[in-house]
C-alpha positions in Angstrom: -32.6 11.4 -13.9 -29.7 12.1 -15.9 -28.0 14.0 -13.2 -28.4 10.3 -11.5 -26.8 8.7 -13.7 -23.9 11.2 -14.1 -23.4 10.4 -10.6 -23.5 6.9 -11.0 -21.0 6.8 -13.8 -18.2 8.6 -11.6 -18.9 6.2 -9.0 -18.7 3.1 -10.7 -15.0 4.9 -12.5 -13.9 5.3 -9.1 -14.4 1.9 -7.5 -12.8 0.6 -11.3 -9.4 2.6 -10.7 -9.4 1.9 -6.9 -10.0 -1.9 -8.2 -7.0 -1.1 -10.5 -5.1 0.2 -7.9 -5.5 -2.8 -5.6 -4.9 -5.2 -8.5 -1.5 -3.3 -9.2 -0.4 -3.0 -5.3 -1.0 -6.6 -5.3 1.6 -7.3 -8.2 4.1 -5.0 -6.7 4.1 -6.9 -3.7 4.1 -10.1 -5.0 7.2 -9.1 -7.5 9.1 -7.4 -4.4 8.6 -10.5 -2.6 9.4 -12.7 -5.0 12.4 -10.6 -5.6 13.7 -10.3 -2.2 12.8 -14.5 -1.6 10.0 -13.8 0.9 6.9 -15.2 1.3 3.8 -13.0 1.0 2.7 -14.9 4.2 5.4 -13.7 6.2 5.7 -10.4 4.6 1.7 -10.1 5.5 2.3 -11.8 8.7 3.4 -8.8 11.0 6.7 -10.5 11.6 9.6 -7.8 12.4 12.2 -10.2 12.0 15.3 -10.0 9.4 14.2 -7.4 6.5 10.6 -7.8 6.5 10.2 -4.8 8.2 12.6 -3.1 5.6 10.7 -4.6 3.1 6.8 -3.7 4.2 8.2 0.1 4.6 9.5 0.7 1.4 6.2 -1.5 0.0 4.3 1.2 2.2 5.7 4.3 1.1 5.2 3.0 -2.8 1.7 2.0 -2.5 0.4 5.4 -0.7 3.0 7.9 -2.7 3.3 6.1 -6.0 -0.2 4.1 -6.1 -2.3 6.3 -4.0 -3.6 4.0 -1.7 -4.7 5.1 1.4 -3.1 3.9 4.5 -6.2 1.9 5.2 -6.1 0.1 2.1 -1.9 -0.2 2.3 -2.2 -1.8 5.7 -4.9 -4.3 4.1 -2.8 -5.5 1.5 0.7 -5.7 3.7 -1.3 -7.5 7.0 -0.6 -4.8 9.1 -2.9 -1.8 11.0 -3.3 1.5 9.7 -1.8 3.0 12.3 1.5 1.4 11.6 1.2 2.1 8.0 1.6 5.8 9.7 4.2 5.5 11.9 6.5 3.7 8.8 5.5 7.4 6.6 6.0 9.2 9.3 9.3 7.4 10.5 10.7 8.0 6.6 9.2 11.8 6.3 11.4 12.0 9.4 14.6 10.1 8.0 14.2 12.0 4.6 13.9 15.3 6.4 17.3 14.4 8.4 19.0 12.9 5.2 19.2 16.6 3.4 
C-alpha cells in the first residue's frame, strides 16, 4: 500500500511541474508576442508570413531547451505539428553547427 502511494505522489509531482511548465511556456509566448506586436492568433495560426516564422522558432527552441517541453507539447502551444517543431531544431542544430 505504501509503495502505492509512493507511486502516486511522484505522479501527481510530475503532472504539477509539467502543469508548471505549460503555465510558464504560455507566459513566454504571450510576453514574446506582446513584445514583438503579434497576435497569439497569428503566431498559433501556422502563418509563415513576415517574422512569425522567426518568431515560433526561436519560441521553439526555448520551450524544448530551456522549459523542457517536449516537441509534442511545444507544437501544442505554438499551433503547429510536432513534426515541424523538429524540422525548426533540427534546422537551428544545423545553423549552429555551421555558425562555429
Amino acid at each position: 500500500m505504501e509503495r502505492m502511494l509512493a507511486e502516486a505522489d511522484r505522479r501527481i509531482a510530475g503532472q504539477i511541474s509539467i502543469n508548471e511548465g505549460i503555465l510558464n511556456a504560455r507566459r513566454l509566448i504571450f510576453e514574446r508576442c506582446d513584445k514583438e506586436s503579434v497576435s497569439i492568433e497569428a503566431l498559433k495560426g501556422g502563418s509563415r508570413r513576415g517574422r512569425l516564422p522567426e518568431i515560433r522558432a526561436r519560441l521553439a527552441k526555448e520551450l524544448v531547451e530551456g522549459f523542457g517541453l517536449t516537441m509534442a507539447e511545444t507544437a501544442r502551444q505554438l499551433g503547429v505539428t510536432t513534426s515541424s517543431i523538429s524540422r525548426i531544431l533540427e534546422k537551428n542544430k544545423l545553423e549552429s553547427s555551421l555558425s562555429r
